[in-house]
C-alpha positions as CSV (number, residue, x, y, z in Angstrom):
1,X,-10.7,-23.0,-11.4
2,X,-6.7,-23.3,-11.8
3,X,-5.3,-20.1,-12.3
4,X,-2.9,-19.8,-15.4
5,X,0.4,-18.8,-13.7
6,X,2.1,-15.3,-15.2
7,X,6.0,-15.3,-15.9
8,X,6.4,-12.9,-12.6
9,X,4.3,-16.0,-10.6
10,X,6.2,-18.6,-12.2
11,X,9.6,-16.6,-11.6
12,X,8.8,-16.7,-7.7
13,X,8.1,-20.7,-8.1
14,X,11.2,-21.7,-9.4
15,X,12.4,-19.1,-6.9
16,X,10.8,-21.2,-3.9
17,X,11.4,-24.2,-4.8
18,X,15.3,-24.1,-5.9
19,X,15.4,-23.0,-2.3
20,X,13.7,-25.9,-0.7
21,X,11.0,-23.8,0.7
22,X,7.6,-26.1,0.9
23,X,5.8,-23.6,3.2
24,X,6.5,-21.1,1.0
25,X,5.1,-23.0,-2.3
26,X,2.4,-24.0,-0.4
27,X,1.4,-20.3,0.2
28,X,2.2,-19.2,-2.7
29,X,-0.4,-21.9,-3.7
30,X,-3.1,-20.6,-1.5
31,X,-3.2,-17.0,-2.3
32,X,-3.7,-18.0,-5.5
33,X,-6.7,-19.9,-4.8
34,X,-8.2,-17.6,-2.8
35,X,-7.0,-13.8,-3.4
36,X,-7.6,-14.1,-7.4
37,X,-9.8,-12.0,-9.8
38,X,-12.5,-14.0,-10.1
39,X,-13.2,-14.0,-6.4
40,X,-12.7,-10.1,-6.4
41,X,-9.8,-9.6,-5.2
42,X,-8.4,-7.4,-7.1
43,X,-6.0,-4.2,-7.5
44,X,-6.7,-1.0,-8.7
45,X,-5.6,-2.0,-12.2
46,X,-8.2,-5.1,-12.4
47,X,-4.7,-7.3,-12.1
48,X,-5.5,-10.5,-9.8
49,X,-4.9,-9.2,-5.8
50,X,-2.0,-12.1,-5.2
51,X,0.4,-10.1,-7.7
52,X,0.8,-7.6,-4.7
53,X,1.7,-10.4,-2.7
54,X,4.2,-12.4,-5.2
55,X,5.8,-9.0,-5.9
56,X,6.3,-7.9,-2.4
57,X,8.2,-11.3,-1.8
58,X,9.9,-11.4,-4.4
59,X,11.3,-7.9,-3.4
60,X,12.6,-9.2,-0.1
61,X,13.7,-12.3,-1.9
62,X,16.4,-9.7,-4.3
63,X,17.7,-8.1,-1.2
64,X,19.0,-10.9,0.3
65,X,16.0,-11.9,2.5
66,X,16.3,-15.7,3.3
67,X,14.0,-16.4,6.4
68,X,11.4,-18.8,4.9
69,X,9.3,-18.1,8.2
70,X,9.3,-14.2,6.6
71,X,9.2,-15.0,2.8
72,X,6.2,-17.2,3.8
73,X,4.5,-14.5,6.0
74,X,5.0,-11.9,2.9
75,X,2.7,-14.2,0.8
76,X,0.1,-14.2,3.4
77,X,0.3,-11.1,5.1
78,X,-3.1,-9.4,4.2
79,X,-5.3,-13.0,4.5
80,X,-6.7,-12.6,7.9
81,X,-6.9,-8.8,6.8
82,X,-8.8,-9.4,4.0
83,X,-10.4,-13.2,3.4
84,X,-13.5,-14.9,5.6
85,X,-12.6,-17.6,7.6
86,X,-8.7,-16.7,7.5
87,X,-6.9,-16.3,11.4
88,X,-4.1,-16.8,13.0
89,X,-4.8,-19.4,14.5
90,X,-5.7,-21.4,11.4
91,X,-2.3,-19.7,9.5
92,X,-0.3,-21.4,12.5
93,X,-2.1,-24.7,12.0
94,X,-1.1,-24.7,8.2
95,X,1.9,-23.4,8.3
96,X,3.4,-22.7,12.4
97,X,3.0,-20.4,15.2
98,X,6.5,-18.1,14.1
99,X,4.1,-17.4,10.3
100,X,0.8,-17.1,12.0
101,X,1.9,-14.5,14.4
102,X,4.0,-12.3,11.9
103,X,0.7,-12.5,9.8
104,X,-1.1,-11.4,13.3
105,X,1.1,-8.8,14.0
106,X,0.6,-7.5,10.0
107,X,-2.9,-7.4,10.1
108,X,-4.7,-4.8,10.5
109,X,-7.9,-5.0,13.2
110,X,-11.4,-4.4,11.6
111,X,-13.4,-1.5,12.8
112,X,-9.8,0.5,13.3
113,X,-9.5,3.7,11.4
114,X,-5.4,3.6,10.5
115,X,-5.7,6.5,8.6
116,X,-5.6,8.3,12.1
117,X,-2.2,9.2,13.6
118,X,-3.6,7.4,17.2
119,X,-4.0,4.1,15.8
120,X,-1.4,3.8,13.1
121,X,2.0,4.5,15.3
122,X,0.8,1.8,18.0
123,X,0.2,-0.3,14.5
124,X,3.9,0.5,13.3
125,X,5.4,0.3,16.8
126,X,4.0,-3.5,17.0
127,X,5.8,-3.7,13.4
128,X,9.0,-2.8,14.8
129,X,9.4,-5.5,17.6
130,X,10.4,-7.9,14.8
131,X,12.8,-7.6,11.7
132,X,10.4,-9.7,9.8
133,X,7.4,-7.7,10.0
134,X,9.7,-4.9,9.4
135,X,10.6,-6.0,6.2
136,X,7.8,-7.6,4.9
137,X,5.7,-3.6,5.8
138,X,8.4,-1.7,4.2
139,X,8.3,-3.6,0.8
140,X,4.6,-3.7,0.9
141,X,4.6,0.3,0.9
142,X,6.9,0.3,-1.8
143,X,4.8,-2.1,-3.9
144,X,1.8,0.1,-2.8
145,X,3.5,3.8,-3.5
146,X,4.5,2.2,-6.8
147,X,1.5,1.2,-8.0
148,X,-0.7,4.3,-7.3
149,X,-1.5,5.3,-11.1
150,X,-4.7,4.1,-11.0
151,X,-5.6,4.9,-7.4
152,X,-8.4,8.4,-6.8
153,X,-6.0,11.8,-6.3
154,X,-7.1,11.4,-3.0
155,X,-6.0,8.3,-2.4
156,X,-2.6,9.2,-3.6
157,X,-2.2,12.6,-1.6
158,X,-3.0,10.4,1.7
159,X,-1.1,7.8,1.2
160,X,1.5,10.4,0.1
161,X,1.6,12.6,3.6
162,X,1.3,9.0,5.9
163,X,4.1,8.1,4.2
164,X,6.0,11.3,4.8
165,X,5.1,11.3,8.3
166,X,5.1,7.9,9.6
167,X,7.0,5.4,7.5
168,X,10.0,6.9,6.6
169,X,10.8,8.0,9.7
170,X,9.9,4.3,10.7
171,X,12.6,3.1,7.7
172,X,15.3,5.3,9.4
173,X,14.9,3.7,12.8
174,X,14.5,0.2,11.3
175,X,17.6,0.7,9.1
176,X,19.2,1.3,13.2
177,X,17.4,-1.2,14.6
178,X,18.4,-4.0,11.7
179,X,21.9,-3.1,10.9
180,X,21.9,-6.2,8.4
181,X,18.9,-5.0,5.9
182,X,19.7,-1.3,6.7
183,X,20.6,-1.3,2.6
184,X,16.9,-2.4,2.0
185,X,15.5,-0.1,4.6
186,X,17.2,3.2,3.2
187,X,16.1,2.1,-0.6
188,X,12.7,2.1,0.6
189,X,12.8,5.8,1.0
190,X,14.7,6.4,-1.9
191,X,12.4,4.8,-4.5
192,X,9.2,6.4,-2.5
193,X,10.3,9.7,-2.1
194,X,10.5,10.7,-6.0
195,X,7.0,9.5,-6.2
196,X,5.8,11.4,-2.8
197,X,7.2,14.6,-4.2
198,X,5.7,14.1,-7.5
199,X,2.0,13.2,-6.2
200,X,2.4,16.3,-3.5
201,X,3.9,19.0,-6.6
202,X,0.5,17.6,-9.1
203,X,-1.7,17.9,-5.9
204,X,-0.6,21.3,-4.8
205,X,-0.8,22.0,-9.1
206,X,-4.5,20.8,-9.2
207,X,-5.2,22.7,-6.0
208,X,-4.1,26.2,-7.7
209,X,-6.1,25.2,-10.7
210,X,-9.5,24.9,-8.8
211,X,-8.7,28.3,-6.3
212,X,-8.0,29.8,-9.5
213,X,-10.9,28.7,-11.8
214,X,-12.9,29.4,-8.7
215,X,-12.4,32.7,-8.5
216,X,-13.0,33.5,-11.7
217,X,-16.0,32.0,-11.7
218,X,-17.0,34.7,-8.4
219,X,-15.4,37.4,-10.7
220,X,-17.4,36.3,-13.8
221,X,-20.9,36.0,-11.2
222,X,-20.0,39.3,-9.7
223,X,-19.8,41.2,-13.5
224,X,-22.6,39.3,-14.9
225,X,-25.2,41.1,-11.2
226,X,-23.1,44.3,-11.9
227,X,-24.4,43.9,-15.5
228,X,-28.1,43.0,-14.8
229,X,-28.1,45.6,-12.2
230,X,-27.0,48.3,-14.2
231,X,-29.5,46.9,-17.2
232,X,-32.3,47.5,-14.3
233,X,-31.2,50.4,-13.8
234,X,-31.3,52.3,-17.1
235,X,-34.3,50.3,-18.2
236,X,-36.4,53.0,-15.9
237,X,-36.1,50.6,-13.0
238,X,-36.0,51.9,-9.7
């Protein structure tokens, strides 16, 4: 079924192809066909997944980002990750070997818990190695802190203190290690970090609220056996 193309799709076409870049049409074409809706891939809003993927690029398309080995890579960077029958090896026979292993290099290995410390700086320090995967991570955790409305408290807490501990200290030494995107880089912590602070202050809020309504539920529980005790008691109970 051909997917009708939104203005923000459409956008990034005209984009791609006033540039010249084929490989880049061409997987902007696949992750269409296969990271859509109606094959449920989706995002937390119901939205069709590959609007994470055209977004991303086109944020490393606005700040300057001209490497159509990258911008190609930022469309496919979470199809080995995430759709059967997708590896690196197939990405470099579709596309080349500079694409496939950027997407290699982005992918995250199956049966790997990231949300532990251990496994997720060996996971950014690969990252580093290359401005390209550099880029293309730091604008997909903007695009991701961004679009946390509909994501579970929890969900926004944790990706809230990974962020805080991990990437932005990654941005700062990316910003060092590629002098010429440093601008892009520092952005990246300056568009997250209003929203970090604002997920932590509403956790920390909702945290009080519970302790709180908590105790006054043990205060209530303790009147109410005082109560019944004393009730016993005058009642001729022993």
């Amino acid at each position: 079924m051909k997917q009708v193309r939104s203005s923000r799709v459409q956008f990034l076409e005209q984009t791609l192809s006033t540039l010249g870049y084929q490989d880049s049409l061409r997987a902007l074409d696949l992750v269409i066909e296969e990271m859509n809706a109606e094959k449920g891939f989706v995002r937390h809003s119901g939205a069709h997944y590959y609007y994470h993927l055209v977004d991303v690029t086109q944020k490393l398309l606005n700040f300057g980002v001209r490497d159509e080995d990258t911008i190609t890579a930022a469309l496919l960077h979470d199809i080995v990750e995430d759709v059967d029958g997708y590896t690196p090896a197939l990405i470099a026979k579709l596309f080349n070997s500079r694409v496939a292993h950027y997407v290699q290099v982005l992918s995250k290995k199956p049966g790997v818990n990231y949300k532990e410390a251990e496994n997720l700086v060996p996971y950014l320090e690969e990252i580093s190695k290359y401005c390209a995967t550099a880029l293309i991570k730091t604008a997909d955790r903007i695009h991701n802190f961004g679009t946390l409305l509909e994501a579970t408290p929890e969900k926004k807490m944790r990706q809230a203190l990974e962020t805080e501990s991990h990437f932005i200290p990654y941005f700062k030494l990316w910003r060092n290690m590629y002098p010429r995107y440093s601008n892009f880089f520092f952005e990246a912590k300056t568009q997250i970090e209003p929203h970090l602070w604002e997920i932590k202050e509403h956790y920390e809020e909702v945290n009080s609220l519970k302790q709180e309504i908590e105790s006054l539920r043990q205060r209530l529980s303790t009147a109410e056996n005082y109560s019944s005790a004393e009730t016993y008691r005058f009642s001729g109970g022993v």
